[in-house]
N, C-alpha and C positions, 0 to 999 in steps of 0.2 A: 218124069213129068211133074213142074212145082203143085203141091195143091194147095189150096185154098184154106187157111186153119177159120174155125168159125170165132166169132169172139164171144166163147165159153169161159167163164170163170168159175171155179171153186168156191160153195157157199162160204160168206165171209170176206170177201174180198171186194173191195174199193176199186171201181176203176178211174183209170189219170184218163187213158182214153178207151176208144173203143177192144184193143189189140195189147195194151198194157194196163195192170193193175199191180196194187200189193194188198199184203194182210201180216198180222200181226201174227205170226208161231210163238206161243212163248215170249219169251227174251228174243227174238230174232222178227226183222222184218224181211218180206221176202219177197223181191218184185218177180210179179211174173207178165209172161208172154202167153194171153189164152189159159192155159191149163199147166205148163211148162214154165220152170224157174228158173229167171236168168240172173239176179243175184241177189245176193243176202248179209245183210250186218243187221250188230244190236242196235238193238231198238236204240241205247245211249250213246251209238257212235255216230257221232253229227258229221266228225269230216268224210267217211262213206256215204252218208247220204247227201252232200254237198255235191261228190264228187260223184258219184254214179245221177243224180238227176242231171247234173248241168253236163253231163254226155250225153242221157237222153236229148238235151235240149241239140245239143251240138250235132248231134247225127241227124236233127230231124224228127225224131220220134214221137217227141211230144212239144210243147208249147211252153213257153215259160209262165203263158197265165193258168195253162193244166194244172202244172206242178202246184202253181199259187191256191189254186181253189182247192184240190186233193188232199193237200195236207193244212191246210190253211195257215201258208205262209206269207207273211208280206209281198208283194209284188217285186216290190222295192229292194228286196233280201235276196230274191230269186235273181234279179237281174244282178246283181253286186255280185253276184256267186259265180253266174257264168260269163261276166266277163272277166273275172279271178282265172276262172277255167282257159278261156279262150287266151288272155296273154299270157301266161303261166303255164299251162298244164293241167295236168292230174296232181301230179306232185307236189304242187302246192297246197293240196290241201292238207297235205300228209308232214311237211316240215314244219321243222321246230319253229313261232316265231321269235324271229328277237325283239329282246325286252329294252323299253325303252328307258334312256339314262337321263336322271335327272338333270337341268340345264341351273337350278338353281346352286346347289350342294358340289359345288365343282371340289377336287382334291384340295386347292387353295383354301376354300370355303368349309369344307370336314376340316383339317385343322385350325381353323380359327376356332370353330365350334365347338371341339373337342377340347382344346385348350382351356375355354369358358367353362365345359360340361366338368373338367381336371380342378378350377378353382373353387367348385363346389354351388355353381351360380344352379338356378332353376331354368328349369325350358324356358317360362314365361319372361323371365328375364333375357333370355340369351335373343328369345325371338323380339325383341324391344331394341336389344343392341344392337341387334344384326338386320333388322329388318325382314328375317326369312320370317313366314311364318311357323306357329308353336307345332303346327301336324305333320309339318317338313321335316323336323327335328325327330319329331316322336317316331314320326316310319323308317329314320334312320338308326335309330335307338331297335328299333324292332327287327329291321334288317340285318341287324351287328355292322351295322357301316360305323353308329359313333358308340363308344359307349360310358353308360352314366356312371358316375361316382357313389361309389357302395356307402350309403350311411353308417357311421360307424356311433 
């Protein structure tokens, strides 16, 4: 026969709603059910907690404006996360993403630049020639995408 758990928490603990709460162990956050723990990440691991709230929200459990007041997250963050959840998955929150490539510094564009960087010209100059600006230059300098001419 089911019974009825009461919504008991452990002093310490924040509740989202009446039947779920979490609290802070240490390094570890630990959501429970009443008195009973149903999962756990560090405290620094955001895409566990992205990913286990917007299944509460998915199943029903809790609210996405719960989540929002509980931990005081944007509203606006909460709802971005679970519809991430909902056309994606879980898994999404867990892959790598890709990094986006510049549209300016195309392969034509690193050697022209480099070419300039080889005759010994300055950023500020090359960014004058070329149009690109001087910080496009320099993140690519930093990246080992171009690189500068050693003073000698």
């Amino acid at each position: 026969m089911p019974q009825i758990q009461l919504p008991v928490f452990p002093a310490g603990t924040t509740a989202i709603t009446a039947e779920i709460g979490f609290e802070r162990q240490e390094q570890q956050v630990v959501y429970l059910n009443g008195h009973l723990p149903v999962f756990t990440h560090t405290v620094d691991d955001l895409r566990s907690f992205r990913f286990f709230t917007s299944q509460l929200i998915a199943n029903g459990t809790v609210s996405q404006g719960e989540i929002a007041r509980a931990f005081g997250v944007p509203l606006v963050t909460v709802k971005r996360y679970y519809r991430e959840f909902r056309e994606h998955g879980g898994a999404a929150f867990f892959q790598q993403r890709e990094r986006r490539r510049g549209h300016r510094l195309t392969p034509e564009r690193l050697v022209e630049v480099q070419a300039l960087l080889d005759e010994g010209l300055s950023v500020p100059e090359i960014s004058k020639r070329t149009g690109l600006l001087a910080s496009t230059i320099h993140k690519a300098i930093v990246q080992g995408r171009l690189k500068k001419k050693a003073n000698r």
